[in-house]
mmCIF file of the protein (N, C-alpha, C, O) and its ligand, coordinates in Angstrom:
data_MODEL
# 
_entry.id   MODEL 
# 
loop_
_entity.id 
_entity.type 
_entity.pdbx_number_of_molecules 
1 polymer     1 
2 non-polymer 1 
# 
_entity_poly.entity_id                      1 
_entity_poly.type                           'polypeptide(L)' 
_entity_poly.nstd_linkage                   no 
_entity_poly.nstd_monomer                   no 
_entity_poly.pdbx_seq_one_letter_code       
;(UNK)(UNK)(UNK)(UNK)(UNK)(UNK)(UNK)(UNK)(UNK)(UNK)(UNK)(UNK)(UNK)(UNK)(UNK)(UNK)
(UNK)(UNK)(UNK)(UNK)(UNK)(UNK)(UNK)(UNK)(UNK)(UNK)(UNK)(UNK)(UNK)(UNK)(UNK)(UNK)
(UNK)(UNK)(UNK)(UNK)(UNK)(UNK)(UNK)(UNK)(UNK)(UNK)(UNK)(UNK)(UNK)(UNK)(UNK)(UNK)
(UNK)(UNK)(UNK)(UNK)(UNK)
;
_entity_poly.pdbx_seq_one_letter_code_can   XXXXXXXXXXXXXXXXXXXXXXXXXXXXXXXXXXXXXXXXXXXXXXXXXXXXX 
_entity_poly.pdbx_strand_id                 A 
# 
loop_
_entity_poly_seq.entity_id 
_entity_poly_seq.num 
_entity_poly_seq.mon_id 
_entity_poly_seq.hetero 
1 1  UNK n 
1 2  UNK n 
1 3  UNK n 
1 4  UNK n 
1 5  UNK n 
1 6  UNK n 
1 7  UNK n 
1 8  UNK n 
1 9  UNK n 
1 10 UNK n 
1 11 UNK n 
1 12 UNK n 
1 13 UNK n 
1 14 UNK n 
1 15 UNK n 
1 16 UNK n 
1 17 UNK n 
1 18 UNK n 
1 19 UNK n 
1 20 UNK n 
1 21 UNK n 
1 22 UNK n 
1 23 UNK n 
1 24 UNK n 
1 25 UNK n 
1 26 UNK n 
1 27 UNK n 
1 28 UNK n 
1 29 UNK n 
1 30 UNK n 
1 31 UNK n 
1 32 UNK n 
1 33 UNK n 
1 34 UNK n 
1 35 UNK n 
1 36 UNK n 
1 37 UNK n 
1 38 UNK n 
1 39 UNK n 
1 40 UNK n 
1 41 UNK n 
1 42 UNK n 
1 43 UNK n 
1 44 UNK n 
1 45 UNK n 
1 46 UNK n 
1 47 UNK n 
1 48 UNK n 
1 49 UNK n 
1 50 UNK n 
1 51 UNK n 
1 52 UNK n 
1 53 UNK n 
# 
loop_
_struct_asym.id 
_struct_asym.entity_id 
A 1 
B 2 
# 
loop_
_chem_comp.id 
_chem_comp.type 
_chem_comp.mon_nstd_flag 
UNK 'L-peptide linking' . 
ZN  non-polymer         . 
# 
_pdbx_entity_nonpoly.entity_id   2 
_pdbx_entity_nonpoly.name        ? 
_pdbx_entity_nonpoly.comp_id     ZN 
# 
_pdbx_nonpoly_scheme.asym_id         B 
_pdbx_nonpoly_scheme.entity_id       2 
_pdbx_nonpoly_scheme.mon_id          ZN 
_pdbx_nonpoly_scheme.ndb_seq_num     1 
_pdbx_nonpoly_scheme.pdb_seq_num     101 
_pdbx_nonpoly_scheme.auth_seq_num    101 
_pdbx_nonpoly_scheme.pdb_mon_id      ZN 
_pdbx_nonpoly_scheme.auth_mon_id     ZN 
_pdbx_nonpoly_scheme.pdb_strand_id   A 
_pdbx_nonpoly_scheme.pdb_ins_code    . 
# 
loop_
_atom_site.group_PDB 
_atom_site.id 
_atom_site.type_symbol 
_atom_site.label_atom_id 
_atom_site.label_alt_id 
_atom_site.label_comp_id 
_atom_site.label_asym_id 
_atom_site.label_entity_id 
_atom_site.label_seq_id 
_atom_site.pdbx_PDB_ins_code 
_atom_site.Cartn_x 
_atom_site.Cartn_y 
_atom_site.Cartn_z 
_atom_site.occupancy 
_atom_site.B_iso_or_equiv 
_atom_site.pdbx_formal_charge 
_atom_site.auth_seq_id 
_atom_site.auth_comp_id 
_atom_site.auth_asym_id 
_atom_site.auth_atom_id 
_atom_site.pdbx_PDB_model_num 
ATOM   1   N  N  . UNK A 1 1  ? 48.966 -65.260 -3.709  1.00 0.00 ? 1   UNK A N  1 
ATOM   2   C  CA . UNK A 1 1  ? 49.866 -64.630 -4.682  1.00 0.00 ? 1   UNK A CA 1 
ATOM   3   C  C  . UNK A 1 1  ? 49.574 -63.138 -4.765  1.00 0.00 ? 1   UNK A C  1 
ATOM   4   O  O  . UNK A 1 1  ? 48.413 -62.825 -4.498  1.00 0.00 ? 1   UNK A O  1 
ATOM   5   N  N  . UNK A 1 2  ? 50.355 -62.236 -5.064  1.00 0.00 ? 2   UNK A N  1 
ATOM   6   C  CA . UNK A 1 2  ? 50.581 -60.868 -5.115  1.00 0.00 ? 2   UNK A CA 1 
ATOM   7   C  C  . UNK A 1 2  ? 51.529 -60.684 -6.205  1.00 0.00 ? 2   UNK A C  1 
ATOM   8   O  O  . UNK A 1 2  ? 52.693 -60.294 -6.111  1.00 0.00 ? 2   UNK A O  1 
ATOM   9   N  N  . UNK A 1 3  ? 50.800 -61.056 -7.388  1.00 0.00 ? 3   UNK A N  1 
ATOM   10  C  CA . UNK A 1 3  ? 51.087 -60.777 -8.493  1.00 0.00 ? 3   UNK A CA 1 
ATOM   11  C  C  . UNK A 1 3  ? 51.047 -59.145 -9.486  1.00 0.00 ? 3   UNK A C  1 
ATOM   12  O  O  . UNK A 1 3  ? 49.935 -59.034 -10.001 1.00 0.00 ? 3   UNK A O  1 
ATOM   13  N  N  . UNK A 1 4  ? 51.767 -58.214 -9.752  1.00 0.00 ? 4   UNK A N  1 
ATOM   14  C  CA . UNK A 1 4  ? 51.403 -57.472 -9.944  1.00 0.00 ? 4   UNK A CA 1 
ATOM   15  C  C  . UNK A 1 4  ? 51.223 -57.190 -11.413 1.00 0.00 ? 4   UNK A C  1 
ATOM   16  O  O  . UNK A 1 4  ? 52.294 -57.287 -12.012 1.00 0.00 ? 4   UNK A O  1 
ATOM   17  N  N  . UNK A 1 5  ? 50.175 -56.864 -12.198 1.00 0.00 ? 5   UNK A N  1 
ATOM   18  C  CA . UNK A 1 5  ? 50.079 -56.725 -13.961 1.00 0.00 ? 5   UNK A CA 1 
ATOM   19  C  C  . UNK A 1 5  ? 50.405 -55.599 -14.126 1.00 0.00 ? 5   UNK A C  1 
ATOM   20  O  O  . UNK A 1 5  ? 49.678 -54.766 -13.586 1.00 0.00 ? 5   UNK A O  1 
ATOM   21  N  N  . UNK A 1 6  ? 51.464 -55.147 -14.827 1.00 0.00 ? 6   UNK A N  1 
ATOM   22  C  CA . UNK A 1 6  ? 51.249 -53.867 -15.667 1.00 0.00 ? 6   UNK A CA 1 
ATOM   23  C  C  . UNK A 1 6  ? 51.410 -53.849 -16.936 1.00 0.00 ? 6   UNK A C  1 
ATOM   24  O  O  . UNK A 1 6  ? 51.546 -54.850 -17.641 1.00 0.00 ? 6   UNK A O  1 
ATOM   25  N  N  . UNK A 1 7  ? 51.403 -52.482 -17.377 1.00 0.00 ? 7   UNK A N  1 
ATOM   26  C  CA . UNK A 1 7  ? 51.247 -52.731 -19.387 1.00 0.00 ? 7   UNK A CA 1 
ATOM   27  C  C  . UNK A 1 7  ? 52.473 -52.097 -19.703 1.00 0.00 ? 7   UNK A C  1 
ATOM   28  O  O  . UNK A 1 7  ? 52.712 -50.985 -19.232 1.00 0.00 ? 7   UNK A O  1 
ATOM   29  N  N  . UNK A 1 8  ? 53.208 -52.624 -20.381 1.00 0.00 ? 8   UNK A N  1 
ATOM   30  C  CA . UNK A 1 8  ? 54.448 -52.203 -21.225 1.00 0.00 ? 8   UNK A CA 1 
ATOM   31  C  C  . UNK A 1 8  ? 53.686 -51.187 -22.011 1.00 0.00 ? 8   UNK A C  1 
ATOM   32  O  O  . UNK A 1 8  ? 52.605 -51.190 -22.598 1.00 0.00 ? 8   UNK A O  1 
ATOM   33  N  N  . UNK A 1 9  ? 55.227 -49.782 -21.688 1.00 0.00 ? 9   UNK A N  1 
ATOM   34  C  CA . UNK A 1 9  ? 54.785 -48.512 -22.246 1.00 0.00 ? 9   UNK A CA 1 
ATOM   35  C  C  . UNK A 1 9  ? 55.518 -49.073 -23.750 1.00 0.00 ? 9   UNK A C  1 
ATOM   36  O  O  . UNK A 1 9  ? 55.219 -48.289 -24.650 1.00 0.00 ? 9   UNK A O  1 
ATOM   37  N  N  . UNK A 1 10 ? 55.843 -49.501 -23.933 1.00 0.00 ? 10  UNK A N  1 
ATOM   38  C  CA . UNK A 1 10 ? 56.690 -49.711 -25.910 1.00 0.00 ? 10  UNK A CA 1 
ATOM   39  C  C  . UNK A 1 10 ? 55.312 -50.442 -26.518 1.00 0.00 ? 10  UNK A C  1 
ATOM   40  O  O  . UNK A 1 10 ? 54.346 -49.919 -27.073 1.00 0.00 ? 10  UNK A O  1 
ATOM   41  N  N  . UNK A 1 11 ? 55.639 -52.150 -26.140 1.00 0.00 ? 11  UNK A N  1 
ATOM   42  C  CA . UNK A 1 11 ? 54.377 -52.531 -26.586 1.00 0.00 ? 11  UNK A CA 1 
ATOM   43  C  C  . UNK A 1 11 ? 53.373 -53.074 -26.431 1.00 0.00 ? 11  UNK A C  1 
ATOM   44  O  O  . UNK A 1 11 ? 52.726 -53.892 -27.085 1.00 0.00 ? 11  UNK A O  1 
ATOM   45  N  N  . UNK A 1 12 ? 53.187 -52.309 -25.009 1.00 0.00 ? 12  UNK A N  1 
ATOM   46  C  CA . UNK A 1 12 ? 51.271 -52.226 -25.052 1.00 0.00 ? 12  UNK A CA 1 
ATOM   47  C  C  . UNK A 1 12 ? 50.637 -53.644 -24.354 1.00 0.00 ? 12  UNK A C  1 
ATOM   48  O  O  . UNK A 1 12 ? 49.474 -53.813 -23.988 1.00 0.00 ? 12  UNK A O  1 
ATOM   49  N  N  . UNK A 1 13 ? 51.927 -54.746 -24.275 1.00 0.00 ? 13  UNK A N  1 
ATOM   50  C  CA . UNK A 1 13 ? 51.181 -56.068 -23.908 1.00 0.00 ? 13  UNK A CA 1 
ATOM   51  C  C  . UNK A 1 13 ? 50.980 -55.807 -22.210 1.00 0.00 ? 13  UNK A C  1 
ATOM   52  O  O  . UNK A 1 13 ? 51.443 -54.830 -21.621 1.00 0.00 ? 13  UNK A O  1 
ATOM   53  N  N  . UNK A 1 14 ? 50.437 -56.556 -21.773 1.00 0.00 ? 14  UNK A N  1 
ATOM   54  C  CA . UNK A 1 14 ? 50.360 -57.005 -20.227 1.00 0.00 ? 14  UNK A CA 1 
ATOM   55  C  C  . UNK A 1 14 ? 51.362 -58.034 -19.613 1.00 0.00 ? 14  UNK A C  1 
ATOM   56  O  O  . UNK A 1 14 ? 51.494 -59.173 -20.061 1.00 0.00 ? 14  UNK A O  1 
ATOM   57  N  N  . UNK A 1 15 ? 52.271 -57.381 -18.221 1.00 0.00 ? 15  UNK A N  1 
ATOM   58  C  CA . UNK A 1 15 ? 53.121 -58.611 -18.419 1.00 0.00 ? 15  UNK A CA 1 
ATOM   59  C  C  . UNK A 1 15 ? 53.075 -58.376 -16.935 1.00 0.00 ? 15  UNK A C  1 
ATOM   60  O  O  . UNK A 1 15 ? 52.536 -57.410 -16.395 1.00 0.00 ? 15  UNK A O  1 
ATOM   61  N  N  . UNK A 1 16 ? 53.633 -59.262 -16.396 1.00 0.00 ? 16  UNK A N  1 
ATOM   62  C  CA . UNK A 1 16 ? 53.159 -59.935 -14.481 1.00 0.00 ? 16  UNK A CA 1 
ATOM   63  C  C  . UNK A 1 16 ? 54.564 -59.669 -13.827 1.00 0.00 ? 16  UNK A C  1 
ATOM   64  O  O  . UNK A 1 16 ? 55.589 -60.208 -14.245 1.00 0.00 ? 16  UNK A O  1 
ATOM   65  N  N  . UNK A 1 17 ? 54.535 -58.938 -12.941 1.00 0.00 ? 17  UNK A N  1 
ATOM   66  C  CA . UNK A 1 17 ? 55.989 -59.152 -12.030 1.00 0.00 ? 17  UNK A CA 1 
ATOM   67  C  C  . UNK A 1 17 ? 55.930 -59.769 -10.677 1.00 0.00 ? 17  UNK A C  1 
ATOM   68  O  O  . UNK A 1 17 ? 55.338 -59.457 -9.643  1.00 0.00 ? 17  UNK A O  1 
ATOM   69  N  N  . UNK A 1 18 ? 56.785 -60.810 -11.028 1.00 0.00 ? 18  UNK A N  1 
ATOM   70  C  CA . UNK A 1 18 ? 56.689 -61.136 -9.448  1.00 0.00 ? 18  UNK A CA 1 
ATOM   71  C  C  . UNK A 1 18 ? 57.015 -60.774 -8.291  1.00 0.00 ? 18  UNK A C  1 
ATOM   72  O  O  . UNK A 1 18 ? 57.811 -59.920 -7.900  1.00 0.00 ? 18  UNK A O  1 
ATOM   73  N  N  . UNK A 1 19 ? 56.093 -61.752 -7.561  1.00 0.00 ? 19  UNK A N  1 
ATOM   74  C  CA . UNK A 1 19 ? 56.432 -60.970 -5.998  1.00 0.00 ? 19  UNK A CA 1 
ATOM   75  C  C  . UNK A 1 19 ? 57.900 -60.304 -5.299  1.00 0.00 ? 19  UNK A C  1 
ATOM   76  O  O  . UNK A 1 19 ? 58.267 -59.199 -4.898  1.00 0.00 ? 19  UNK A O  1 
ATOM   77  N  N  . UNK A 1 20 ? 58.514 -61.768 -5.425  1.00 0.00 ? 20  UNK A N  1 
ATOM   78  C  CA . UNK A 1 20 ? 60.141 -61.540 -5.468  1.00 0.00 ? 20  UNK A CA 1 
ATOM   79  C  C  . UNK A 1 20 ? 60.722 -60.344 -6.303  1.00 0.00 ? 20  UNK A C  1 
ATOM   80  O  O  . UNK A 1 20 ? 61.681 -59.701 -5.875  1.00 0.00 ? 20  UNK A O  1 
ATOM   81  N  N  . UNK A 1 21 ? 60.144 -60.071 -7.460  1.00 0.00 ? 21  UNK A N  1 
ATOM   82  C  CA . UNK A 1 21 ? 60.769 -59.237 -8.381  1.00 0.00 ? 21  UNK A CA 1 
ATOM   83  C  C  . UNK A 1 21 ? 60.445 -57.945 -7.714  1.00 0.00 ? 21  UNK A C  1 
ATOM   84  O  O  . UNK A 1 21 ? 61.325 -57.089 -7.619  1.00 0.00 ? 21  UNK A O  1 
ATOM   85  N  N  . UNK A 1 22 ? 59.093 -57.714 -7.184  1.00 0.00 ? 22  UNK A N  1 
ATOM   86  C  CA . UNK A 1 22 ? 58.545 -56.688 -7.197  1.00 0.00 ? 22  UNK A CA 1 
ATOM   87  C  C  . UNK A 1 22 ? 59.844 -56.020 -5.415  1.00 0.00 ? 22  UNK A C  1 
ATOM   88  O  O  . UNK A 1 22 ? 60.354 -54.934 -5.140  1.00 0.00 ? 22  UNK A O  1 
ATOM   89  N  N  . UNK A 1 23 ? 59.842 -57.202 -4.809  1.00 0.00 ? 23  UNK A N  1 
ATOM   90  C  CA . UNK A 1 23 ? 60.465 -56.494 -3.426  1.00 0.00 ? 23  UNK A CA 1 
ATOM   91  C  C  . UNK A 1 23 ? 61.468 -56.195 -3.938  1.00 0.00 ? 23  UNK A C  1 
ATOM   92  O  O  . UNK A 1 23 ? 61.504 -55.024 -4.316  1.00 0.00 ? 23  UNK A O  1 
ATOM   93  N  N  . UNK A 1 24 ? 62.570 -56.946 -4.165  1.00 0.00 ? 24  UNK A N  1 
ATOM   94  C  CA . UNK A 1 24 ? 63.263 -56.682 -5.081  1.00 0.00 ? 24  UNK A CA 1 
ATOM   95  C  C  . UNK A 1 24 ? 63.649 -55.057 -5.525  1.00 0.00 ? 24  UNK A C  1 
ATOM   96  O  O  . UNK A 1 24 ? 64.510 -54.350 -5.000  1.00 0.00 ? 24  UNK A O  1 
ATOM   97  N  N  . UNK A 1 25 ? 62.763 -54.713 -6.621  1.00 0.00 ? 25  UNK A N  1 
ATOM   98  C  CA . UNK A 1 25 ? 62.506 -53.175 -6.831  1.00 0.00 ? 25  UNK A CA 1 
ATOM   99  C  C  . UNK A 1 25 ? 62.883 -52.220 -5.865  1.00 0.00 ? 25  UNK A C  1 
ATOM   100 O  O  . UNK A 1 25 ? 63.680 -51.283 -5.831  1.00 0.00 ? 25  UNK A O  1 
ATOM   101 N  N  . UNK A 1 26 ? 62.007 -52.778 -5.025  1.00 0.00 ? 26  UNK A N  1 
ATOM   102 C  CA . UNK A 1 26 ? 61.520 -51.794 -3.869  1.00 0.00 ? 26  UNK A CA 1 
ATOM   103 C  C  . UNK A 1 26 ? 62.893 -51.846 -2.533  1.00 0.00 ? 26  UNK A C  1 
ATOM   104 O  O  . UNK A 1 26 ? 63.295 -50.899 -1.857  1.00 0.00 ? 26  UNK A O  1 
ATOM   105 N  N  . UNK A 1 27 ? 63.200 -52.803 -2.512  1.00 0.00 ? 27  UNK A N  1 
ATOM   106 C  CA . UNK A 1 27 ? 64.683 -53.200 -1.767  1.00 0.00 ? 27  UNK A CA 1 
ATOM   107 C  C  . UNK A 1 27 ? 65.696 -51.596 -2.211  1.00 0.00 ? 27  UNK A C  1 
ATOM   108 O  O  . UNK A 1 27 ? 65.931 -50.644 -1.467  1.00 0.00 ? 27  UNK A O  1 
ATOM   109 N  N  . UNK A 1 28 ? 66.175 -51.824 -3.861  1.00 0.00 ? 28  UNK A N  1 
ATOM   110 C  CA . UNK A 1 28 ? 67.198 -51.208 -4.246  1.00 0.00 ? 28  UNK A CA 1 
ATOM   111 C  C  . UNK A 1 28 ? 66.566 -49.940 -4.569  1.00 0.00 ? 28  UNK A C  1 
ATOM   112 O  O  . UNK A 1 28 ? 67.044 -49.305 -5.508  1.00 0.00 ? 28  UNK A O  1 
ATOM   113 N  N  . UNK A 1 29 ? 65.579 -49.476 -3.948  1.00 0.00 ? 29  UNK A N  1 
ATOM   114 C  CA . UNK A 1 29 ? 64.484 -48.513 -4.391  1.00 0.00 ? 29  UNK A CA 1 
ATOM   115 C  C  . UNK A 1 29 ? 64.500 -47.559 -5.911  1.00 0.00 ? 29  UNK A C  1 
ATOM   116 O  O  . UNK A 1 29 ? 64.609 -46.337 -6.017  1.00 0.00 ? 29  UNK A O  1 
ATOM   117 N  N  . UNK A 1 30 ? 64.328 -48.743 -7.159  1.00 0.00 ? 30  UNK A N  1 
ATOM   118 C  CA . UNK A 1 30 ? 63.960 -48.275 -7.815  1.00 0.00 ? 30  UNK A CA 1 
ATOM   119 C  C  . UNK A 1 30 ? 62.517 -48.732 -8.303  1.00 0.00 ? 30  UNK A C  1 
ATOM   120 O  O  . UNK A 1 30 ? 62.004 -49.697 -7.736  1.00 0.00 ? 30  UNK A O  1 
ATOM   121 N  N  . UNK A 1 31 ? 61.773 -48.018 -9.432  1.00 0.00 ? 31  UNK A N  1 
ATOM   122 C  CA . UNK A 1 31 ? 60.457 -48.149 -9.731  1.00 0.00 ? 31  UNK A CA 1 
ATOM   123 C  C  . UNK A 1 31 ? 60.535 -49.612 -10.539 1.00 0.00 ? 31  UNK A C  1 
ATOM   124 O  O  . UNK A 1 31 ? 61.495 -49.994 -11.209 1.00 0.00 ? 31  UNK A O  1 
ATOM   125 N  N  . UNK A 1 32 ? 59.303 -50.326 -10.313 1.00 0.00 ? 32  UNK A N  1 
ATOM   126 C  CA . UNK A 1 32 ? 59.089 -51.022 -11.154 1.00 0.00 ? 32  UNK A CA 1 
ATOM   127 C  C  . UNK A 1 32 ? 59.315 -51.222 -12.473 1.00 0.00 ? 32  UNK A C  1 
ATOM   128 O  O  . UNK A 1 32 ? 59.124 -50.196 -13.125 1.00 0.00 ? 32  UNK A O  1 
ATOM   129 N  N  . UNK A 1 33 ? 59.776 -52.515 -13.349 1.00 0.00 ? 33  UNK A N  1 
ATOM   130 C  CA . UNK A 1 33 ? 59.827 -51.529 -14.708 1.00 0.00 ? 33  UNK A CA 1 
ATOM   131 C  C  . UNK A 1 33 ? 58.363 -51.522 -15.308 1.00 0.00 ? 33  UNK A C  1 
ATOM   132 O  O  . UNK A 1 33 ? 57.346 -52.153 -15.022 1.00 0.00 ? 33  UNK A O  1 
ATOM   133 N  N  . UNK A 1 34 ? 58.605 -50.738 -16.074 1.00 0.00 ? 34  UNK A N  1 
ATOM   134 C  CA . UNK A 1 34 ? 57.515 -50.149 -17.187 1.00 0.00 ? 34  UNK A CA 1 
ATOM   135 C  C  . UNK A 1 34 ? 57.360 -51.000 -18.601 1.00 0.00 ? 34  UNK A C  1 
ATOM   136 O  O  . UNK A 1 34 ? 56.409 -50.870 -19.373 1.00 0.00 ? 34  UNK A O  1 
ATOM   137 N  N  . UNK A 1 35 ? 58.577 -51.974 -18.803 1.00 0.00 ? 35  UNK A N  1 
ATOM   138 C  CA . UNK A 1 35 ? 58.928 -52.244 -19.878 1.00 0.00 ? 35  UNK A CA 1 
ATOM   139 C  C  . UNK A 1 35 ? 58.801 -53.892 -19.962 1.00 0.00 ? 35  UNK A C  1 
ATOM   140 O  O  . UNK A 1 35 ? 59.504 -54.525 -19.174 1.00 0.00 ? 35  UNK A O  1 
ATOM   141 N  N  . UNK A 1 36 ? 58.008 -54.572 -20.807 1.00 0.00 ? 36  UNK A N  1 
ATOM   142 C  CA . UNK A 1 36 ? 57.859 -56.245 -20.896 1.00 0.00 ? 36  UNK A CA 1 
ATOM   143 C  C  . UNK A 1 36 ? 59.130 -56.262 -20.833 1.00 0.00 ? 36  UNK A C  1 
ATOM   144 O  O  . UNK A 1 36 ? 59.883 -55.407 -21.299 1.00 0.00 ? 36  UNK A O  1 
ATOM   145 N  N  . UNK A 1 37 ? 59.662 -58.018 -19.791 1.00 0.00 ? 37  UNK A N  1 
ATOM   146 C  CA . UNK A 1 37 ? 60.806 -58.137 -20.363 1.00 0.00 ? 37  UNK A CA 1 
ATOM   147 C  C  . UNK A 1 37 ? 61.493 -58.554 -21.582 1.00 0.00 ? 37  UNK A C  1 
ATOM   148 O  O  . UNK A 1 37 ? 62.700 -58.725 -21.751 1.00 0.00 ? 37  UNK A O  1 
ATOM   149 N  N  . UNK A 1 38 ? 60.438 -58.702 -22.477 1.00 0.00 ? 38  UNK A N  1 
ATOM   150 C  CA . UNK A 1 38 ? 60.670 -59.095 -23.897 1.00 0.00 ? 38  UNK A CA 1 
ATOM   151 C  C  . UNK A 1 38 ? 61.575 -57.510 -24.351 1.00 0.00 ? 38  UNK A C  1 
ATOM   152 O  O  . UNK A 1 38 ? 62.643 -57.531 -24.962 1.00 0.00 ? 38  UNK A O  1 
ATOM   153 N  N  . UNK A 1 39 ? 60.882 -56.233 -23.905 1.00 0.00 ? 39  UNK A N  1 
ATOM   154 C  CA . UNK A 1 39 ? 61.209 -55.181 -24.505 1.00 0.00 ? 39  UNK A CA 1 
ATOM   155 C  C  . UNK A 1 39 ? 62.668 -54.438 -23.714 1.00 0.00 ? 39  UNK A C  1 
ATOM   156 O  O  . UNK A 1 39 ? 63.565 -53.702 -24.123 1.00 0.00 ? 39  UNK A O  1 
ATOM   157 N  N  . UNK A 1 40 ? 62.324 -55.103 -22.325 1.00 0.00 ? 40  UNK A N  1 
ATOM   158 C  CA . UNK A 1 40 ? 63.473 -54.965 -21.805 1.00 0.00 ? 40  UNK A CA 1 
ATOM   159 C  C  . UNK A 1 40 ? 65.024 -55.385 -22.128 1.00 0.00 ? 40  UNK A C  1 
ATOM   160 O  O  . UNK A 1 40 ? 66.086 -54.802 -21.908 1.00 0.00 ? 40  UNK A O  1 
ATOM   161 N  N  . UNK A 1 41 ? 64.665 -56.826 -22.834 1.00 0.00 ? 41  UNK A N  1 
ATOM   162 C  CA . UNK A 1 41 ? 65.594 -57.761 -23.518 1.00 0.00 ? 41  UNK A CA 1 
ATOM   163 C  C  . UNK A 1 41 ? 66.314 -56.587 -24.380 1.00 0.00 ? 41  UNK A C  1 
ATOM   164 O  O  . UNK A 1 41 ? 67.341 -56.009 -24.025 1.00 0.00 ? 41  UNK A O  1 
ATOM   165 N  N  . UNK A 1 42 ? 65.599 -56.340 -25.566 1.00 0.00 ? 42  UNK A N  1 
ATOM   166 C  CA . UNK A 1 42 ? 65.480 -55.809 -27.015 1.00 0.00 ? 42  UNK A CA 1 
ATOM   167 C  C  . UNK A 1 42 ? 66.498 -54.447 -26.306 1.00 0.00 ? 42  UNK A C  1 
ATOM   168 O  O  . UNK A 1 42 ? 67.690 -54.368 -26.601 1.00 0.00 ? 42  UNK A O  1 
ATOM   169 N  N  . UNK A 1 43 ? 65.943 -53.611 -25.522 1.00 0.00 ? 43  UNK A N  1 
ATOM   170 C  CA . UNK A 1 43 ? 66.303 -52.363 -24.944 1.00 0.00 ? 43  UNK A CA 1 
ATOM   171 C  C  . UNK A 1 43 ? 67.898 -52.590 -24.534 1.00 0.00 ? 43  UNK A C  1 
ATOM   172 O  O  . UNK A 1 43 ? 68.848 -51.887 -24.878 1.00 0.00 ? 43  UNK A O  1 
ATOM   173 N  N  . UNK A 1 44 ? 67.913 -53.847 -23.652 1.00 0.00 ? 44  UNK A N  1 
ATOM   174 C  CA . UNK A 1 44 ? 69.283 -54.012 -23.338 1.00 0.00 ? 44  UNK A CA 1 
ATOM   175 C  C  . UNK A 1 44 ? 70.124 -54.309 -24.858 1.00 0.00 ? 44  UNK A C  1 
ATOM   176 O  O  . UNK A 1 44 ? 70.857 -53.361 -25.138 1.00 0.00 ? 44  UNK A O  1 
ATOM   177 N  N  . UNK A 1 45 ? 70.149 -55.310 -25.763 1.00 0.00 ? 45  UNK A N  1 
ATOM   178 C  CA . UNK A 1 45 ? 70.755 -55.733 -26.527 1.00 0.00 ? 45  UNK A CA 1 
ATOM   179 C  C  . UNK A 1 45 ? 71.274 -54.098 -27.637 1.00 0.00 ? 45  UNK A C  1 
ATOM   180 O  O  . UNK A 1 45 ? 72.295 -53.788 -28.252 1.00 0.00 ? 45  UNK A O  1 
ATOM   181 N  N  . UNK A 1 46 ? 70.014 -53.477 -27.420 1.00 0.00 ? 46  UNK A N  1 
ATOM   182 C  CA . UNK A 1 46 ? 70.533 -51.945 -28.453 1.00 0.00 ? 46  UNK A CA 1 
ATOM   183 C  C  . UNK A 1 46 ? 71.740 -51.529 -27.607 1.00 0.00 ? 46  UNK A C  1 
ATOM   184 O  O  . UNK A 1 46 ? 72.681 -51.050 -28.240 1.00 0.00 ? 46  UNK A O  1 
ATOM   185 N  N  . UNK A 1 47 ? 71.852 -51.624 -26.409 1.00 0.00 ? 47  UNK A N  1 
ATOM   186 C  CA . UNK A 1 47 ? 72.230 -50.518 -25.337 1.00 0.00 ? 47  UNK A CA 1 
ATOM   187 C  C  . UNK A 1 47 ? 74.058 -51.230 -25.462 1.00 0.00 ? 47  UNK A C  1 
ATOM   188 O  O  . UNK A 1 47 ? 75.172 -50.713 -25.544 1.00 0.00 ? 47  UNK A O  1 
ATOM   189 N  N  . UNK A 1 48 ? 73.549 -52.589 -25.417 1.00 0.00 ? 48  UNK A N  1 
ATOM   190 C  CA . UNK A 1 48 ? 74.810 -53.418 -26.127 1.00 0.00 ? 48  UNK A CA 1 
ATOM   191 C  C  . UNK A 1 48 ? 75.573 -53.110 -27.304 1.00 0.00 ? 48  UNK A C  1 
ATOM   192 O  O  . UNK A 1 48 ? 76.801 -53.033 -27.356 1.00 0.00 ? 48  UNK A O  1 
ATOM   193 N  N  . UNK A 1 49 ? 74.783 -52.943 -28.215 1.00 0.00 ? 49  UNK A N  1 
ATOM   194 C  CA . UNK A 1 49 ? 75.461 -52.760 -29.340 1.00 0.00 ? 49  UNK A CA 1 
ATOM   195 C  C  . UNK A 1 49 ? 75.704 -51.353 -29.421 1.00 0.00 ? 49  UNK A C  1 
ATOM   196 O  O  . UNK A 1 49 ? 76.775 -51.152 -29.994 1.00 0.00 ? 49  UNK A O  1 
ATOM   197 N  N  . UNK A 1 50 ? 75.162 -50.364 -29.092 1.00 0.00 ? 50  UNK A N  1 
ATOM   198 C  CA . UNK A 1 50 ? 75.965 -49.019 -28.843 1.00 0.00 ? 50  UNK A CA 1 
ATOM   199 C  C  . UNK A 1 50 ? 77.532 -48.717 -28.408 1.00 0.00 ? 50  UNK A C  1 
ATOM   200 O  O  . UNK A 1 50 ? 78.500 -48.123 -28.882 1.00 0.00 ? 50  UNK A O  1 
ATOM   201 N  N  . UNK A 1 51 ? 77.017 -49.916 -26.544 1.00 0.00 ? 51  UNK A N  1 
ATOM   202 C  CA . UNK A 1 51 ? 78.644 -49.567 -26.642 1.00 0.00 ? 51  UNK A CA 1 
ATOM   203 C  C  . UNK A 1 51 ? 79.933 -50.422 -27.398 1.00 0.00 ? 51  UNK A C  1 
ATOM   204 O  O  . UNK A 1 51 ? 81.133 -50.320 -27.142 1.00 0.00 ? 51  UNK A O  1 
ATOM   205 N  N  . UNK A 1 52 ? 79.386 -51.139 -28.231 1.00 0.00 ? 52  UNK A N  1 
ATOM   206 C  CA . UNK A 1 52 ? 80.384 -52.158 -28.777 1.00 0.00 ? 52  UNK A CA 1 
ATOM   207 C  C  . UNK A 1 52 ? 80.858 -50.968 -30.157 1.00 0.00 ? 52  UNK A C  1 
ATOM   208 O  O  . UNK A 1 52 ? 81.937 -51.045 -30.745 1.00 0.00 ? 52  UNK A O  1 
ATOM   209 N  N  . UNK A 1 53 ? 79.992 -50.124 -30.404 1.00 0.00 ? 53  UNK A N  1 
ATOM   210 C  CA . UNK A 1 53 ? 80.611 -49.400 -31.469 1.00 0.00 ? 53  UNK A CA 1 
ATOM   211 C  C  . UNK A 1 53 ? 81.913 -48.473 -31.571 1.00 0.00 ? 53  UNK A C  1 
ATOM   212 O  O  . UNK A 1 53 ? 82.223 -47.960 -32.646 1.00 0.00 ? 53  UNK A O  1 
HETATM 213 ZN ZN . ZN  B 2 .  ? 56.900 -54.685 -24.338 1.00 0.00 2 101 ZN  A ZN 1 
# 
C-alpha cells in the first residue's frame, strides 16, 4: 500500500488519500487536496449555497 497521510489545513486532523485518489490528482495535474474530505464536504456545500443565492 502507498497510502499517503496528510493534515487538513482547516482542521488539523490527519486524513489518508488513496492510491487511486492520489494518481488520480496527478493524472489531471492538480495538487493533492489539503483539505479532510469531511472539510472538503462542508467547503463544497458553502460553495453550494452561495450560488443558490
Ligand atoms: Zn478537515
Amino acid at each position: 500500500m502507498n497510502q499517503k497521510t496528510k493534515t487538513c489545513q482547516n482542521c488539523k486532523n490527519d486524513f489518508v488519500i488513496e492510491p487511486d485518489d492520489f494518481a488520480f490528482y496527478e493524472k489531471i495535474k492538480v495538487p493533492a487536496p489539503t483539505f479532510c474530505p469531511e472539510c472538503r464536504s462542508q467547503r463544497r456545500m458553502a460553495f453550494y449555497n452561495v450560488l443558490q443565492c
